[in-house]
N, C-alpha and C positions, 0 to 999 in steps of 0.2 A: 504494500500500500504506500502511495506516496505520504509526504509529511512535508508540510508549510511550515516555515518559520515567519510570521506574518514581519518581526521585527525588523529582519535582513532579508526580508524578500526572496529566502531558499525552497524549492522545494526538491526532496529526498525520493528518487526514482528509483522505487525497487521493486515494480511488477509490471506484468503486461499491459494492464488497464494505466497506470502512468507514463509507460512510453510511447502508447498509444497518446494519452493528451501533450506529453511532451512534443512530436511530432507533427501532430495539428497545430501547435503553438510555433511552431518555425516555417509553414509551411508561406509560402511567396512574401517574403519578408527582402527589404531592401536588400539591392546586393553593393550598392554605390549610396555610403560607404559601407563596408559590411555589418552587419547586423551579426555575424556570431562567433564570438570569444573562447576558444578553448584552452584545457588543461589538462593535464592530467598526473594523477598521485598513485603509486604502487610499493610494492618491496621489490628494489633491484628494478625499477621499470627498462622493459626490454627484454630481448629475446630468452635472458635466464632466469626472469623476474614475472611480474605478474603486475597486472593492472587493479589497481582498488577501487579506484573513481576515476569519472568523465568530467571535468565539469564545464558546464554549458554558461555563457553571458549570454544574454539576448539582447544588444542594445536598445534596439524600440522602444522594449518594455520594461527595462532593467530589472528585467529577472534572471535568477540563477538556478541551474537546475543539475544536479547532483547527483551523474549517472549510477547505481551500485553495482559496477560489472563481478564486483565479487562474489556478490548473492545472484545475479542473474545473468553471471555468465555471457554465452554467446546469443540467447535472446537479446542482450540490450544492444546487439546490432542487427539482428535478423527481424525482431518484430517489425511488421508493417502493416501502416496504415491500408484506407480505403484507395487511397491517392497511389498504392504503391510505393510510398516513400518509407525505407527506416533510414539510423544509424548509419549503416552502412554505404548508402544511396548517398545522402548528405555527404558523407566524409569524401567519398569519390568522385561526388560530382566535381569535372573542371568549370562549373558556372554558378558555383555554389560558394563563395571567397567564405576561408574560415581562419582567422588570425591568430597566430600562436606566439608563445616565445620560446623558441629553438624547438623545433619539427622532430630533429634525429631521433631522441631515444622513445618517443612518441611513435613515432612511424616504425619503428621497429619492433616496438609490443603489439601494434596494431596488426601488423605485416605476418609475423610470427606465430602471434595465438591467436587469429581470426580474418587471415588473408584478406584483409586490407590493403586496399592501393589508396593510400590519401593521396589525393590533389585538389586544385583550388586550396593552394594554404599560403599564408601571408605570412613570413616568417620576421616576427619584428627583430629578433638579432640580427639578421642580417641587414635590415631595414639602417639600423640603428649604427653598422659598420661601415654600409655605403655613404650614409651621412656623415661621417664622422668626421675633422676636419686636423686632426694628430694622426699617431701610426695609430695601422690597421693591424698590427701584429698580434692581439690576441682579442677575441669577443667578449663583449662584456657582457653580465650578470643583470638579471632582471633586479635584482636590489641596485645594483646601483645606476643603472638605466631608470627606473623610480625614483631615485633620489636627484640625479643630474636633468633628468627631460621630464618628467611629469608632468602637466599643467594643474595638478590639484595643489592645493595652498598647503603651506607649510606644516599646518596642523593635522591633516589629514595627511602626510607622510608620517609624523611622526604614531598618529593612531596603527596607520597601517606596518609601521615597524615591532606597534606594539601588539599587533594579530600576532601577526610573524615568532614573535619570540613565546606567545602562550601556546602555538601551533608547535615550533619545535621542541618545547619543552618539554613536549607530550612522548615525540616520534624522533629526538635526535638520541643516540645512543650515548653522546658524551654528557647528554645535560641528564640522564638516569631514565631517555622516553627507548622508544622501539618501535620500526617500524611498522612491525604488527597492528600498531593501533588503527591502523587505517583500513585493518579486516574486523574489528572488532565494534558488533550492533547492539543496540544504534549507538551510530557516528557521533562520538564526545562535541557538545557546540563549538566547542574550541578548533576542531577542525575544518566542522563546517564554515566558521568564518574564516578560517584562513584559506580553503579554497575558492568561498567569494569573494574574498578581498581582490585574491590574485588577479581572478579573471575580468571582476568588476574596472580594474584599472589600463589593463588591455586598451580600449577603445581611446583612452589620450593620448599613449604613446604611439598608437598608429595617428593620429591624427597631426601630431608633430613631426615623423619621421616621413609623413606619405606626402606631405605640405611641402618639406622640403625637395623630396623626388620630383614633385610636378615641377619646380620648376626650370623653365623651358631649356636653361644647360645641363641636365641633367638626365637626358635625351640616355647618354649612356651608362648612367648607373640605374633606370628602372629596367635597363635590357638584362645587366648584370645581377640584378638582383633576383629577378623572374630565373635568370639563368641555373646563382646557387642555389635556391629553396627546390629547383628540380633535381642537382647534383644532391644535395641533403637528402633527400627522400630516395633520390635510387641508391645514395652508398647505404644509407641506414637497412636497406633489404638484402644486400653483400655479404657473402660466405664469413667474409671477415673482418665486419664491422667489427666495432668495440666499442660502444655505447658509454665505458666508465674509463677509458683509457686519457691520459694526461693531454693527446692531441686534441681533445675535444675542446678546448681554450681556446686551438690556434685560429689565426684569419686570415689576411693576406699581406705577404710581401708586399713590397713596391714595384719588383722587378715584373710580379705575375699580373699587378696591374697595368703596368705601361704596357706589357704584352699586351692583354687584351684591349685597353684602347688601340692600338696601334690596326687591331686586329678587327675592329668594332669600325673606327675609320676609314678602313680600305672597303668595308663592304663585305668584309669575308664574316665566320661566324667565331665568337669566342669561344677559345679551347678551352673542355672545362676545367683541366690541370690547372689553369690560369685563376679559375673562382675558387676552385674546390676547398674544402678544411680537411683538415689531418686529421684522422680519426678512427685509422685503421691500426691501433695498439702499435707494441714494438717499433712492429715492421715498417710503419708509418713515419716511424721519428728517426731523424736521424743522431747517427751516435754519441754526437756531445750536445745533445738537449737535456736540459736540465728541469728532469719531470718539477719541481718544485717552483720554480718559474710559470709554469702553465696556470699555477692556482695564484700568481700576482696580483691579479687584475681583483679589483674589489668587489665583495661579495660574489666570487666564484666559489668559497668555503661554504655558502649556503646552499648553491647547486649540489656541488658532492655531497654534503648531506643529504638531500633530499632523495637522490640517487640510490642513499646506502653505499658511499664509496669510503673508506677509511684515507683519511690524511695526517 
């Protein structure tokens, strides 16, 4: 049965007759700008891990809806409506823009326990590196991509930092949580608002980073950008991803940019060696990379936790 929180505006999808109203609730919703914000929370999310929650923003209506694939498995993408539409429809649809922040270890849980092909997805880290106007050398963190581009007012970051820390209090292993809690019903509130927080704020930093895209010189980072969120999505399906590995930070050189302008220029198409990120373990990195370095960049300690990655 679902479960409203009338206070945060959540509601808790754990049956067929919920995903059923979930789906009617998304049904011909704007797509310019997009209309829907995803998430997602598990233990080890990715091909060795498991998915706990989906979580949905719905701009229009600023509702959040709180997939529980734990309890309902691979129904919470096979259920379909009258329309023919579930989960799964959405997620694949390329006319269906769904906005995330960092795609990879998402499309890999997807990919892996319920043969999923996400497309139409908006990848605000990338979004967020193409704008960027220092080095691109390693991706930054949805904490501090909240805290540097936001547009909510200063108090409301610090609220949302203070979700953030009753959330991992719960689920980080060093503050005495686990990530089991995120299988354990029903969902502590304290989680439930940290995965609305999340998704809830979604919708400002595309609106800052996508502002910037449009304009009219920038002709070649919305090609590049469309380019990596496709690279992201086919490596995350690869024999030899590595969803927790230290390349996951990296972004791009300078040398693979001028490449690909060069190569964007002429009219030819960019190689995707040239957008790609590192992210294939080991084998990926080369030999005097200094894994500890990759977790530099601020609040990418939050990521790894969230992960289950030890650092």
């Amino acid at each position: 049965m679902s479960n409203t929180s009338a206070q945060s505006d959540i509601t808790f999808v754990d049956s067929e007759a919920s995903l059923l109203l979930l789906l009617d609730s998304i049904a011909n919703l704007p797509t310019e700008p997009p209309s829907l914000y995803m998430d997602m929370e598990g233990i080890k999310l990715g091909r060795h891990g498991s998915i706990s929650i989906l979580s949905l923003y719905i701009a229009p209506t600023e509702k959040t809806y709180l997939v529980d694939v734990h309890t309902v498995k691979e129904t919470a993408f096979s259920t379909t409506n009258s329309n023919g539409t579930s989960l799964k429809t959405v997620l694949e649809s390329p006319d269906i823009p769904k906005v995330v922040f960092d795609i990879r270890n998402d499309s890999d849980a997807l990919f892996s326990h319920f043969q999923i092909y996400a497309d139409g997805i908006k990848d605000l880290q990338v979004m967020e590196l193409a704008t960027r106007k220092y080095s691109q050398w390693l991706v930054a963190s949805l904490t501090k991509c909240i805290k540097n581009d936001s547009p909510i007012s200063p108090i409301m970051k610090i609220q949302w930092i203070q979700t953030k820390d009753r959330g991992r209090s719960l689920f980080a292993p060093e503050e005495g949580g686990s990530f089991e809690v995120f299988n354990e019903r029903p969902l502590k509130p304290e989680l439930m608002e940290y995965c609305q927080k999340d998704t809830s704020l979604l919708p400002g930093l595309y609106s800052v980073y996508n502002a910037k895209l449009q304009a009219p010189n920038q002709a070649f980072w919305r090609v590049h950008v469309r380019g990596a969120t496709k690279d992201r999505i086919l490596l995350s399906r690869s024999p030899r991803y590595d969803g927790h590995s230290a390349g996951m930070s990296l972004g791009w050189l300078d040398w693979m940019i001028s490449d690909a302008e060069v190569a964007w220029a002429s009219g030819g198409d960019i190689d995707e060696d040239d957008r790609r990120y590192t992210a294939l373990g080991d084998d990926g990195l080369e030999d005097d990379y200094d894994d500890g370095s990759a977790r530099d960049c601020a609040g990418w300690e939050d990521d790894m936790v969230k992960n289950g990655e030890d650092f």
